[in-house]
VEXPA-456633 format. One line per 8 residues: number of its first residue (from 1); their letters; for each residue x, z negated, y of N, C-alpha, C. Coordinates in nm, 3 decimals, padded with zeros to 5 digits. Layout:
BEGIN
NUM	a	X Z Y X Z Y X Z Y | ...
This chain:
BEGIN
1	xxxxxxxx	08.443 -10.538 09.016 08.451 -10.526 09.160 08.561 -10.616 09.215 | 08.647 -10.734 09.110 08.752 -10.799 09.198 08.854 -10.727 09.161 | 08.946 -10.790 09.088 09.093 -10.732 09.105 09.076 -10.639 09.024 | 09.002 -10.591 08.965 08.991 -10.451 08.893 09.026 -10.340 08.929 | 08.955 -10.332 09.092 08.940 -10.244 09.201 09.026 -10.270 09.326 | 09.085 -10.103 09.345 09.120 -10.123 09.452 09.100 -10.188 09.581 | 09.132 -10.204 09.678 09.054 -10.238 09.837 08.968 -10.140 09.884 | 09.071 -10.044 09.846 08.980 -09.883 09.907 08.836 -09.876 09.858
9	xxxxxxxx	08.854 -09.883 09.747 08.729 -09.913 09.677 08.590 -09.945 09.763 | 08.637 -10.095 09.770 08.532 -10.132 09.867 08.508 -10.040 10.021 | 08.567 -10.045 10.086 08.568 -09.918 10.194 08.454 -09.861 10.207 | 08.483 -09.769 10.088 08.392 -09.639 10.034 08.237 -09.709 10.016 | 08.202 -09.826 09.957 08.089 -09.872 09.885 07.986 -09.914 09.971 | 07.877 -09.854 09.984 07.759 -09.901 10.029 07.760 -10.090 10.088 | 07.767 -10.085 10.211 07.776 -10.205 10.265 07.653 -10.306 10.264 | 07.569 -10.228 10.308 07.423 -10.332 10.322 07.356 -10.292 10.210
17	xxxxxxxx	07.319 -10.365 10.137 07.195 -10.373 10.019 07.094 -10.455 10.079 | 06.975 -10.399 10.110 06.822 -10.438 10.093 06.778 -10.541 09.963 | 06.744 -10.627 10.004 06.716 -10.719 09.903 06.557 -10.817 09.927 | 06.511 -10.764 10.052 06.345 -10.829 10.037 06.337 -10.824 10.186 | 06.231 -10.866 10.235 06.181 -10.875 10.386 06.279 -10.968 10.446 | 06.360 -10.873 10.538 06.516 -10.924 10.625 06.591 -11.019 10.551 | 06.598 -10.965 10.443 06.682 -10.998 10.343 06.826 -10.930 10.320 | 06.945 -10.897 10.327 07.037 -10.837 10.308 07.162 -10.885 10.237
25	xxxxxxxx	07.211 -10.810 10.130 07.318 -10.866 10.104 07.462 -10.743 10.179 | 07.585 -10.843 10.215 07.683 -10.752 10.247 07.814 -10.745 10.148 | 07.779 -10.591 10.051 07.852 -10.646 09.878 07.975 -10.635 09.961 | 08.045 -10.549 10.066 08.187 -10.560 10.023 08.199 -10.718 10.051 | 08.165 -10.768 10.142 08.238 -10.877 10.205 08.201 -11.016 10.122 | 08.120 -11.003 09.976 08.064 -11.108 09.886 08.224 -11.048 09.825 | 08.229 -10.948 09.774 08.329 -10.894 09.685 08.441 -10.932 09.742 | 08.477 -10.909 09.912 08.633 -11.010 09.979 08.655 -11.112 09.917
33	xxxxxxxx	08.549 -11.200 09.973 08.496 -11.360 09.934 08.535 -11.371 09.750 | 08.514 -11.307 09.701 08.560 -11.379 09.552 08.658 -11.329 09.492 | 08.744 -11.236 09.606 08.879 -11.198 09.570 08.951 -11.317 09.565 | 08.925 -11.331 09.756 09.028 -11.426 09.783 08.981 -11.562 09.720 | 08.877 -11.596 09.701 08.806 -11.749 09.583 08.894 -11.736 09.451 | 08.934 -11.605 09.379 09.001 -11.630 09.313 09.133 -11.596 09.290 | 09.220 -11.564 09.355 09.345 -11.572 09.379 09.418 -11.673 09.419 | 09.308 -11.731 09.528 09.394 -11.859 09.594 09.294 -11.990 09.498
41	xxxxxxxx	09.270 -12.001 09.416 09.277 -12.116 09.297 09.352 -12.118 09.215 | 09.487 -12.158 09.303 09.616 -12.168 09.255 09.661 -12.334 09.251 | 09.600 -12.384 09.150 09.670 -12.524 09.133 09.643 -12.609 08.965 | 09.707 -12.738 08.964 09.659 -12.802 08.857 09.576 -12.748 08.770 | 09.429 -12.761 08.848 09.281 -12.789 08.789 09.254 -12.675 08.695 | 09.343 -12.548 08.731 09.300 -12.433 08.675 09.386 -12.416 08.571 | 09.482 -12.532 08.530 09.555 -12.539 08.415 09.588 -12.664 08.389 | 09.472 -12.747 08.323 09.553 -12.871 08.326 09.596 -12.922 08.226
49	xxxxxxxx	09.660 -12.972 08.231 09.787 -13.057 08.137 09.743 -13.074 07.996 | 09.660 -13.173 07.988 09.557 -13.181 07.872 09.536 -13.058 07.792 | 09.521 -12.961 07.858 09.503 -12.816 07.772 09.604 -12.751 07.730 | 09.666 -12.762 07.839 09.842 -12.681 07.773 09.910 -12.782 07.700 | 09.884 -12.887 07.696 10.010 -12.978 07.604 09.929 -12.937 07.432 | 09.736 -12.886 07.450 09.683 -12.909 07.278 09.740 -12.752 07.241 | 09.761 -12.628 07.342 09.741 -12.537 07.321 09.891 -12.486 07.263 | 09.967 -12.574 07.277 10.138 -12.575 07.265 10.211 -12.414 07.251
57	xxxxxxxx	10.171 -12.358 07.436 10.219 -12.232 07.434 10.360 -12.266 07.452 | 10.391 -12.136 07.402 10.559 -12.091 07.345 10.571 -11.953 07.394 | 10.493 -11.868 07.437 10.547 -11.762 07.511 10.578 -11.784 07.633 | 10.719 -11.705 07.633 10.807 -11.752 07.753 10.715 -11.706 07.930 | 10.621 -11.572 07.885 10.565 -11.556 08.001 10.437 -11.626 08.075 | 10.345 -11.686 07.920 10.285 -11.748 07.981 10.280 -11.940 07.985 | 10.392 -11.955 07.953 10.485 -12.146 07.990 10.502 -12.093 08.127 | 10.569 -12.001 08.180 10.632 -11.992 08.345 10.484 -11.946 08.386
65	xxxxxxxx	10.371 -11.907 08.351 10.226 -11.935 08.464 10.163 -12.074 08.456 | 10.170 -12.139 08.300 10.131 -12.281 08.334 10.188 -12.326 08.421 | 10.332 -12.327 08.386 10.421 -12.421 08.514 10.425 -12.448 08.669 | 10.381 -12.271 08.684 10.390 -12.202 08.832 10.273 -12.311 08.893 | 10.102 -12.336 08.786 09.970 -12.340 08.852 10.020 -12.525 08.843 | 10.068 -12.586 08.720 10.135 -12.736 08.729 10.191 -12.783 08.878 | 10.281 -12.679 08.922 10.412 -12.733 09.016 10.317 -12.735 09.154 | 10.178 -12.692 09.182 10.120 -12.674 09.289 10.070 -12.834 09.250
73	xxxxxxxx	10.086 -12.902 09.451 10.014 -13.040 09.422 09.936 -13.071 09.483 | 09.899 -12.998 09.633 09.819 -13.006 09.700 09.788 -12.786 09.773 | 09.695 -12.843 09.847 09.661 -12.683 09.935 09.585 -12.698 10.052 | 09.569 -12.615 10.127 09.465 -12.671 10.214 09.480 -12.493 10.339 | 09.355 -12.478 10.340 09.326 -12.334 10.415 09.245 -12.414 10.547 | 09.256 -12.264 10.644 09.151 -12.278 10.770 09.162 -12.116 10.855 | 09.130 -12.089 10.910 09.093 -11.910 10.994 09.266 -11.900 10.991 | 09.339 -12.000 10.995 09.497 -12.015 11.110 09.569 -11.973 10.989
81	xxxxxxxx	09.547 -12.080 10.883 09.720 -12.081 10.807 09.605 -12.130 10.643 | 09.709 -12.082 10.578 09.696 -12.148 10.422 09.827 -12.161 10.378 | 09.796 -12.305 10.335 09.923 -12.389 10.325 09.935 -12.409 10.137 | 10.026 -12.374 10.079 10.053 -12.446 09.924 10.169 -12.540 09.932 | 10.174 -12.667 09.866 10.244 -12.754 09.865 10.311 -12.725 09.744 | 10.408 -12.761 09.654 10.493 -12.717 09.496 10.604 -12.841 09.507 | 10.599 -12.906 09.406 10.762 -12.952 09.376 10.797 -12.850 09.238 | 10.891 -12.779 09.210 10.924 -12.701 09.153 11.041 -12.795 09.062
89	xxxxxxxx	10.995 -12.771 08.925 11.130 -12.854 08.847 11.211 -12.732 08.829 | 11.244 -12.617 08.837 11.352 -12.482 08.830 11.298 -12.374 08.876 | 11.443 -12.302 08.943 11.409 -12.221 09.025 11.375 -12.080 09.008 | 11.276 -12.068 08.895 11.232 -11.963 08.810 11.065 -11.973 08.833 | 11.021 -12.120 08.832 10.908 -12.173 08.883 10.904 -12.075 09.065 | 10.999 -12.189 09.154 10.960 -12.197 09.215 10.977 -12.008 09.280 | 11.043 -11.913 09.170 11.026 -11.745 09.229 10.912 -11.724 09.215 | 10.827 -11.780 09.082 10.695 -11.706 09.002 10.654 -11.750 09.135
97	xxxxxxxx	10.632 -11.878 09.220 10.516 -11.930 09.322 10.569 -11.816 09.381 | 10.647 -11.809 09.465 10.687 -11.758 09.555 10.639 -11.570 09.583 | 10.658 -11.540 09.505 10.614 -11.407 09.413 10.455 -11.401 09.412 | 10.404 -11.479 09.349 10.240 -11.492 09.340 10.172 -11.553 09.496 | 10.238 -11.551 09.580 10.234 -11.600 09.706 10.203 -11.454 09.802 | 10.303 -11.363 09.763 10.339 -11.272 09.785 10.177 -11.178 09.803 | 10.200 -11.161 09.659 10.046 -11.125 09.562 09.920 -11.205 09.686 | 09.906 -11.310 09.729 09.835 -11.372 09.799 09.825 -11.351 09.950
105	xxxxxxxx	09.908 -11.344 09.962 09.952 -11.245 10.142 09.871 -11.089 10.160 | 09.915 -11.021 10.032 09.867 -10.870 09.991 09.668 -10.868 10.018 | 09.676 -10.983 09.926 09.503 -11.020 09.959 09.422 -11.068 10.074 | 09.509 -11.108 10.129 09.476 -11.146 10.279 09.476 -11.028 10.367 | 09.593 -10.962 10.372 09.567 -10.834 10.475 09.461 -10.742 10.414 | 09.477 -10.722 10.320 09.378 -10.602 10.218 09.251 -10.677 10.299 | 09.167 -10.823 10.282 09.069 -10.874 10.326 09.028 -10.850 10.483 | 09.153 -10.866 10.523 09.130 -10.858 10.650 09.107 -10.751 10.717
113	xxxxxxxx	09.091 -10.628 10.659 09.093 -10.478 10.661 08.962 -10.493 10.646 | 08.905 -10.493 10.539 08.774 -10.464 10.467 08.702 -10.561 10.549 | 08.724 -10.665 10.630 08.598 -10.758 10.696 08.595 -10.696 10.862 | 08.739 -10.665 10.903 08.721 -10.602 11.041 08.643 -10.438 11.020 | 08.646 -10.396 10.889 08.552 -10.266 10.897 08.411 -10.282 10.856 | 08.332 -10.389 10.844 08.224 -10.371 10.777 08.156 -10.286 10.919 | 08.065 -10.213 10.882 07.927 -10.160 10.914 07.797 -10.202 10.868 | 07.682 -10.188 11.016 07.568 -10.214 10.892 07.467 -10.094 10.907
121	xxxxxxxx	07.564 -09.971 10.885 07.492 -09.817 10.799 07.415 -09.835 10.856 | 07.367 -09.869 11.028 07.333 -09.798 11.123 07.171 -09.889 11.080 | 07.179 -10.026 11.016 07.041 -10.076 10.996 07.043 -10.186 11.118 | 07.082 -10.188 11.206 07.100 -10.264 11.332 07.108 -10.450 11.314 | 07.233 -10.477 11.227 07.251 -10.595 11.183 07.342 -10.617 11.231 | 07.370 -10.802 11.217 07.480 -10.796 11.324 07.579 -10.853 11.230 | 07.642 -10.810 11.244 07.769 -10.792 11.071 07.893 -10.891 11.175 | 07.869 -10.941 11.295 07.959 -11.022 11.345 07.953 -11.179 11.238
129	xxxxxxxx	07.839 -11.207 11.177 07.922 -11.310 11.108 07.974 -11.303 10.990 | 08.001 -11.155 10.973 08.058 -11.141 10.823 08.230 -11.104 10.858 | 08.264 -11.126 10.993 08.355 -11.103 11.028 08.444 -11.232 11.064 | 08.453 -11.291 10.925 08.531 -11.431 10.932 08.706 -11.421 10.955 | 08.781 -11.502 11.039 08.887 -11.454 11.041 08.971 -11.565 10.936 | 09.087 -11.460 10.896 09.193 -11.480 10.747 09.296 -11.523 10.832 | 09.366 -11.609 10.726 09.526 -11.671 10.753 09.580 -11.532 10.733 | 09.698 -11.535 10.812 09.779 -11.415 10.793 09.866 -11.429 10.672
137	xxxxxxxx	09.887 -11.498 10.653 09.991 -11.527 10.483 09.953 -11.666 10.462 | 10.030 -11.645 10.379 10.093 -11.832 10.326 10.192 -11.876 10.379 | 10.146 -12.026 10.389 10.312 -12.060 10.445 10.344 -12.125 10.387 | 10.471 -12.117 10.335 10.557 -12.139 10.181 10.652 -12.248 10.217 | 10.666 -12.312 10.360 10.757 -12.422 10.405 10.755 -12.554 10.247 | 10.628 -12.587 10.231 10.636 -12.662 10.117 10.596 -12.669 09.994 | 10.685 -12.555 09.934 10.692 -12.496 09.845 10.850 -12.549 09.796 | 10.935 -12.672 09.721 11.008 -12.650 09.691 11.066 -12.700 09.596
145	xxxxxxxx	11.225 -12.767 09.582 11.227 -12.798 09.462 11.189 -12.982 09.426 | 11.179 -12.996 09.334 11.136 -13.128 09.303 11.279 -13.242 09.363 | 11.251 -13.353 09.396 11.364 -13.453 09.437 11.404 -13.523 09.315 | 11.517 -13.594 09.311 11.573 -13.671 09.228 11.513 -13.820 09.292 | 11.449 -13.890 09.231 11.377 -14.023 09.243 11.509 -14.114 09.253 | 11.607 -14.099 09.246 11.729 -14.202 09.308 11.804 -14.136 09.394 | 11.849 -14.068 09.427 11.928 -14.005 09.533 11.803 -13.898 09.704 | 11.692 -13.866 09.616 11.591 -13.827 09.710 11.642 -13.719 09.732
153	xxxxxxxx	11.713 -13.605 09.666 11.754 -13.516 09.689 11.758 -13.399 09.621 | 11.723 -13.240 09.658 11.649 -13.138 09.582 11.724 -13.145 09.423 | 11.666 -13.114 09.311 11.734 -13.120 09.196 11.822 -12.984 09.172 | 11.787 -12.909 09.232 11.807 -12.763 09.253 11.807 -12.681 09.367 | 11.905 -12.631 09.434 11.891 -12.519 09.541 11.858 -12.421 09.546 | 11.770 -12.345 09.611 11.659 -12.209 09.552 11.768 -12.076 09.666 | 11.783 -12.003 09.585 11.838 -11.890 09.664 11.737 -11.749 09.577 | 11.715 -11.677 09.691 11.635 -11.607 09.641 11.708 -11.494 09.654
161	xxxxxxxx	11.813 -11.417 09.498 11.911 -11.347 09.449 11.861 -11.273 09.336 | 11.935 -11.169 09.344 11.866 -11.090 09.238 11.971 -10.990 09.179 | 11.969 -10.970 09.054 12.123 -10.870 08.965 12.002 -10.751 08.961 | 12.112 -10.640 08.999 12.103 -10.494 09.000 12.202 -10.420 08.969 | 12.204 -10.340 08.889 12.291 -10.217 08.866 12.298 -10.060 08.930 | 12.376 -10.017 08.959 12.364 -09.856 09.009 12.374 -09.804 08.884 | 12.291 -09.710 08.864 12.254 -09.649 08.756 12.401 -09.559 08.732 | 12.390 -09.446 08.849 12.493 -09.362 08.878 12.631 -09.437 08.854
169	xxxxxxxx	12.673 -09.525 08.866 12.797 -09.612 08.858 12.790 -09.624 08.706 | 12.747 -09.664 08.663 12.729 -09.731 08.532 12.747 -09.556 08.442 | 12.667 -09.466 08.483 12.710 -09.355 08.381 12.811 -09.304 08.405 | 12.860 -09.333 08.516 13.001 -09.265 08.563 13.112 -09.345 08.477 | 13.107 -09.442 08.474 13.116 -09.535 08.391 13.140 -09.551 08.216 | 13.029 -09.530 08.177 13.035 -09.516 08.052 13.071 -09.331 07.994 | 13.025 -09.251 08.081 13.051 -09.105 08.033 13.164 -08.984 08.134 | 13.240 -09.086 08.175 13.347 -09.029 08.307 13.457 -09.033 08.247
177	xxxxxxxx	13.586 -09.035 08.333 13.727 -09.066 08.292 13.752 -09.222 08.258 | 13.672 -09.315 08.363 13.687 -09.413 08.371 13.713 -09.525 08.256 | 13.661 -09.464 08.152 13.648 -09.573 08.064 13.762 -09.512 07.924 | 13.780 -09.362 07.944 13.846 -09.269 07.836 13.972 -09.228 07.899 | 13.972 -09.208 08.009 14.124 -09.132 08.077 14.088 -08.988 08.085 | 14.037 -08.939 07.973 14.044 -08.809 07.982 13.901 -08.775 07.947 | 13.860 -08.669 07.951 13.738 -08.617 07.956 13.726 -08.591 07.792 | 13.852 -08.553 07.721 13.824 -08.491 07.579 13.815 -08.620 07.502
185	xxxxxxxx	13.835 -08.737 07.537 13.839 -08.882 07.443 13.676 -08.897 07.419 | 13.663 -08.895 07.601 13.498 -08.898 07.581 13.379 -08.848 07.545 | 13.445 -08.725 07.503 13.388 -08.635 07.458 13.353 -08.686 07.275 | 13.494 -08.665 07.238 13.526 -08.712 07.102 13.462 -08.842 07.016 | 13.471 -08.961 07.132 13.390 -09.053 07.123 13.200 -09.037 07.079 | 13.197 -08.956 07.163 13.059 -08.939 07.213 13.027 -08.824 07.055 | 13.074 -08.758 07.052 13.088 -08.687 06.898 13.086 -08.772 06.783 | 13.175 -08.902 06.788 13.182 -08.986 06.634 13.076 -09.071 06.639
193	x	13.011 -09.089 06.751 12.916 -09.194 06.738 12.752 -09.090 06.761
């Protein structure tokens, strides 16, 4: 029922469950609740040091998630804002945060959908306190790179850039005039190999 499942998901799913004399549970909005409980346990504790230094990972994808959950140093939520703090030692770190931030924003509106729609399937409940209000994103202001302890100054400048190719360019490219002069070289080429 968490990240398994869509949002829609919940939508669709029986809201009020009966559970004893005026007893009720409200699954989507338990199911919000431990989306966002576990998405935003984004820090240290959920990777700490001690474990990754015995576990001595070497895959390159999961060193850049230790690092990402390491570089977080503080956090702090309320209805308004959710705040992540990061000193980032490279700026590969500080995309993964930035990126998984992203991912964290997605969960917030998705939440905030599914709590402004609950119903209570017409059992005359008052589903106003299941209607808690969400930070609209994250705010990523201090999120950045780590300082140099003698100069006090970022170790790294974060530009958030990205390499792309045109596909179409590139075959024009490799199977055009461009690279042969003539159409029959490339041809010929394309024959010996």
């Amino acid at each position: 029922m968490l990240h398994n499942e869509d949002y829609a998901y919940l939508l669709n799913m029986e809201t009020i469950k009966v559970c004893g004399q005026d007893t009720y549970l409200c699954i989507p909005f338990v199911a919000t609740i431990l989306r966002l409980a576990d998405i935003i346990d984004f820090d240290p504790k959920r990777t700490p040091f001690v474990l990754f230094s015995h576990l001595a990972v070497k895959n390159p994808v999961s060193l850049l998630e230790w690092k990402k959950h390491q570089s977080i140093n503080a956090w702090t939520i309320s209805s308004k804002k959710l705040i992540f703090s990061a000193q980032c030692e490279h700026p590969a770190i500080e995309a993964a945060i930035l990126a998984f931030c992203n991912q964290i924003d997605e969960e917030l509106r998705n939440g905030t959908v599914i709590l402004s729609n609950l119903s209570d399937d017409g059992m005359d409940i008052d589903m106003e306190i299941y209607k808690i209000p969400l930070p609209p994103q994250v705010d990523r202001r201090k999120i950045q790179a780590k300082k140099n302890i003698i100069t006090g100054k970022p170790i790294y400048r974060y530009h958030d850039t990205k390499f792309s190719l045109s596909k179409k360019q590139i075959i024009d490219l490799l199977m055009g005039t461009k690279l042969y002069g003539k159409p029959e070289v490339a041809l010929r080429e394309l024959l010996q190999n």
